[in-house]
C-alpha positions in Angstrom: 4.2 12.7 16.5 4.9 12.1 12.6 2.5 9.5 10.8 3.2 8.0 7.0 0.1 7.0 5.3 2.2 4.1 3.6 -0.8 3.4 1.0 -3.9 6.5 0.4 -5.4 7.4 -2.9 -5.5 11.1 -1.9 -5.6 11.7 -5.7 -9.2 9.9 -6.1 -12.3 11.6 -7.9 -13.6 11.5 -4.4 -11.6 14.1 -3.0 -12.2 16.1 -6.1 -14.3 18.9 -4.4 -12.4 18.9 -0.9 -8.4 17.4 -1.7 -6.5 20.7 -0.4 -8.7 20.5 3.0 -8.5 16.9 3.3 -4.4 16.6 2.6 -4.1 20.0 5.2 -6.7 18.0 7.5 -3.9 15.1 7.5 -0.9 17.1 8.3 -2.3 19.1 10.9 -3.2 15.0 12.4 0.4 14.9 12.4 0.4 12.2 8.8 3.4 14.1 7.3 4.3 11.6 4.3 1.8 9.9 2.2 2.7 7.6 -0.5 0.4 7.0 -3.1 -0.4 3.9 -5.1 -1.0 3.7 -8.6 -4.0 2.6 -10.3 -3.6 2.3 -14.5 -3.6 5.0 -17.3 -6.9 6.4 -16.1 -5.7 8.0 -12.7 -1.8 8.9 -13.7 -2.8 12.7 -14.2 -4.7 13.4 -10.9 -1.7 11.5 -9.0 1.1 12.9 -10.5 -0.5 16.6 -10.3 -1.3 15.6 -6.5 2.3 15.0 -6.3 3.2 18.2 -8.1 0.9 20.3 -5.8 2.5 18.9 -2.3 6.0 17.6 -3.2 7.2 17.6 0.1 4.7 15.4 1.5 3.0 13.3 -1.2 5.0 10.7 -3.3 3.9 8.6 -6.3 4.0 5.1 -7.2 3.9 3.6 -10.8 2.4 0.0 -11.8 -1.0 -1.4 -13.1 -3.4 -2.6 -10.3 -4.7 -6.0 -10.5 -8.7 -5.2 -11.2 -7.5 -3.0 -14.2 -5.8 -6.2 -15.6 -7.3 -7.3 -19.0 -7.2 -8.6 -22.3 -5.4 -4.9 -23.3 -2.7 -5.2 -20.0 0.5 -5.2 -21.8 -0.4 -1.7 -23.3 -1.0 -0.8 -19.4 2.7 -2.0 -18.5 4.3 -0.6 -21.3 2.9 2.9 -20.5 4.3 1.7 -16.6 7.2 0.8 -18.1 8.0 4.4 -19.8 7.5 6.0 -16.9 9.8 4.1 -14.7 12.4 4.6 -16.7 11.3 8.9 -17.0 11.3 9.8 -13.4 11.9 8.5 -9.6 9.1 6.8 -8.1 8.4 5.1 -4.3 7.6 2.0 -5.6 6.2 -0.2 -8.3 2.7 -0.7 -7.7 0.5 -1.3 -6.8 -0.1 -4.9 -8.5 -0.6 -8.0 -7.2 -4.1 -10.2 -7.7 -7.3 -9.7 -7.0 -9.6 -13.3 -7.0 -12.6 -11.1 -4.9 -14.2 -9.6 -8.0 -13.6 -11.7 -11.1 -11.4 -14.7 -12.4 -11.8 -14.0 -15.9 -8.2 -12.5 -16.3 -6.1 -14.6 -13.5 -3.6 -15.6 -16.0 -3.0 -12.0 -17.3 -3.0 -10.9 -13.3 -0.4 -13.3 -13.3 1.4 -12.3 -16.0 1.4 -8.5 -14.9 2.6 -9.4 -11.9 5.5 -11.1 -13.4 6.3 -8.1 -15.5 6.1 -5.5 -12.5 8.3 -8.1 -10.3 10.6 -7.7 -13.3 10.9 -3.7 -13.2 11.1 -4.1 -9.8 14.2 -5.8 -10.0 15.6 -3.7 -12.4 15.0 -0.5 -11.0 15.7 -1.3 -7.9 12.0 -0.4 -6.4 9.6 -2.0 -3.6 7.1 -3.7 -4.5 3.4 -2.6 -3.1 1.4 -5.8 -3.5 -2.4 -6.2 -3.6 -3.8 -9.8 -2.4 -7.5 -9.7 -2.1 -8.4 -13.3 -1.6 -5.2 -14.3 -3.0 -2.6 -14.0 -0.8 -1.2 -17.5 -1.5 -1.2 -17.4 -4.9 0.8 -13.7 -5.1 3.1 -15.1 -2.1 4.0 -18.2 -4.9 5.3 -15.9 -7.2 6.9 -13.7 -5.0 9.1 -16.8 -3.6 9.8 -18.1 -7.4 11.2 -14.5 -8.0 12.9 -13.9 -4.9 16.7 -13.2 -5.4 17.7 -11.7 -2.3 16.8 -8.4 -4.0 13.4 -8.1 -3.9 11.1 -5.8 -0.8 8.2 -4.3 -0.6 4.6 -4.5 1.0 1.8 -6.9 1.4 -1.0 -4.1 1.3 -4.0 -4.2 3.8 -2.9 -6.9 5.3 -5.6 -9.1 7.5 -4.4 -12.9 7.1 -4.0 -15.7 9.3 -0.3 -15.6 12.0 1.1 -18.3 9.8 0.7 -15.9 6.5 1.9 -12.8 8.0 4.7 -15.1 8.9 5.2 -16.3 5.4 5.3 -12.8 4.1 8.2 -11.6 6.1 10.5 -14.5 6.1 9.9 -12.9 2.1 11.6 -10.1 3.1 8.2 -7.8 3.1 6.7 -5.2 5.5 2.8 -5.8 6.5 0.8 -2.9 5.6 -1.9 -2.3 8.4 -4.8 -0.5 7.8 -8.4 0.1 8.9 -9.5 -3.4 8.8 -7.3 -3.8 12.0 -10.1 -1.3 13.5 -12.9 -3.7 12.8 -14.4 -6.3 15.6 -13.8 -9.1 13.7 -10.6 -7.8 11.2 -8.5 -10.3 12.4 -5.7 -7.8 13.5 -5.7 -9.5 17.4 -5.0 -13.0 15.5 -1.9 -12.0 13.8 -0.8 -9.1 15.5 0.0 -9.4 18.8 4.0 -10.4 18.5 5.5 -9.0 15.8 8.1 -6.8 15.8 7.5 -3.1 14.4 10.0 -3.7 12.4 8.0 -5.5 10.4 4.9 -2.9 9.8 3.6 -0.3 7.9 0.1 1.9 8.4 -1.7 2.9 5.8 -5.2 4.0 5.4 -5.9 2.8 1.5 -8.2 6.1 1.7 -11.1 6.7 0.6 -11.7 3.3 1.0 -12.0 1.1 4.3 -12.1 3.7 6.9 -11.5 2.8 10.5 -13.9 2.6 13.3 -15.5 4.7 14.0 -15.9 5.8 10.4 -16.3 2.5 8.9 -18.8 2.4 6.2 -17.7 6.7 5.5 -15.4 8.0 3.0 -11.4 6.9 4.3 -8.9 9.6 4.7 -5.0 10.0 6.1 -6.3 12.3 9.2 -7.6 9.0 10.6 -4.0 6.9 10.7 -3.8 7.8 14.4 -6.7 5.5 14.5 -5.1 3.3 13.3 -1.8 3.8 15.1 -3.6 3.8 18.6 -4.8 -0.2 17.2 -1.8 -1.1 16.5 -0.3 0.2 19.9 -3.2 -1.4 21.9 -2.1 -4.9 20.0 1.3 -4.2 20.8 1.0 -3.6 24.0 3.2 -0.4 23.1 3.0 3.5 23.4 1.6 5.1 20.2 4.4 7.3 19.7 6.5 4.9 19.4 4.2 3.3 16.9 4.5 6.4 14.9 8.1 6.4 15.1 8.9 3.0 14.0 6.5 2.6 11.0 7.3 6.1 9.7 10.9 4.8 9.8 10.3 1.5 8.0 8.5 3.9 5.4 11.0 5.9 4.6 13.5 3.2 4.5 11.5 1.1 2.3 10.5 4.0 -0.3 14.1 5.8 0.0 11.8 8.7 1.2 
């Protein structure tokens, strides 16, 4: 059984002392792709030297996360920008808004966005969009922009049927994480349906690990957690599970 971890941030200071262990501790769980999001200036080097180390299994995005949006962003997006047109990448992201932690910069979140649905377009990249408590307001722009061309990924997704419905009639994949683990995640609302077409897994390591890790430090070796949800919800067999979102992956990211 192969697994893609559609969405980990393997390259995090918290796997500083262990990453080697923890990426061999993923493959030998059968997670033989991991694509990796970007965050802003600050965590380019550990990524892209991730990447370096495993080439055959780890892949980098480029864009400017939401929470690192503020009144210095266009410096941000130029440096994503430079880089997009250097070298391949997976995707543009991730970006998207974030309304959870702080307003202060909505209109530059929005602005970012823009740009990064802009480079998209031009290079010819998914997008990898982050919504926390604003999946509305990202969905807005995404329909004002869409030409036909644009793809990508609502990130961690856990909204209502009617927005998971909104999101592919867009033309995007649902990326389905941990949170689907949890009693009350909401994965049983929306889930239950869908075509696997329509999905990605990810874990969004070290963050929101799955049951029953919750509250512990996230990592790809627990995607067949994850998997096994998303089978149970199905009403499918893991494997196939495996098999369709690793597909959809490597269609998406030209992997």
């Amino acid at each position: 059984m192969h697994l893609t971890d559609s969405h980990a941030h393997v390259y995090s200071e918290q796997f500083k002392p262990d990453r080697d262990e923890m990426l061999h501790r993923a493959f030998e769980a059968g997670v033989t792709t991991i694509v990796m999001p970007a965050i802003d200036h600050t965590t380019l080097d550990s990524m892209l030297e991730t990447e370096a180390r495993f080439p055959q299994q780890c892949f980098a995005m480029m864009g400017l996360h939401p929470t690192s949006v503020n009144q210095h962003f266009e410096r941000e997006l130029y440096a994503v920008e430079e880089w997009l047109g250097k070298r391949p990448f997976a995707a543009v992201g991730e970006c998207g808004l974030d309304l959870h932690w702080d307003k202060t910069y909505f209109a530059q979140q929005q602005e970012a966005l823009r740009v990064q649905i802009d480079l998209a377009k031009k290079h010819n990249l998914p997008l990898v969009l982050h919504t926390r408590d604003a999946f509305q307001e990202t969905a807005d722009l995404i329909e004002a922009a869409q030409d036909g061309t644009l793809r990508g990924v609502f990130h961690c997704f856990s909204g209502s049927p009617a927005e998971a419905a909104r999101a592919i009639s867009l033309g995007f994949k649902l990326g389905i994480g941990g949170v689907a683990t949890f009693k009350n995640g909401g994965a049983d609302k929306f889930l239950p349906g869908l075509d696997l077409d329509h999905l990605l897994l990810e874990t969004d390591c070290p963050y929101l690990a799955p049951v029953p890790h919750r509250g512990k430090r996230n990592e790809p070796a627990y995607l067949p957690l994850i998997a096994h949800r998303v089978a149970e919800l199905l009403g499918k067999d893991v494997a196939e599970v495996a098999e369709a979102t690793t597909q959809n992956a490597q269609a998406l990211f030209n992997l």
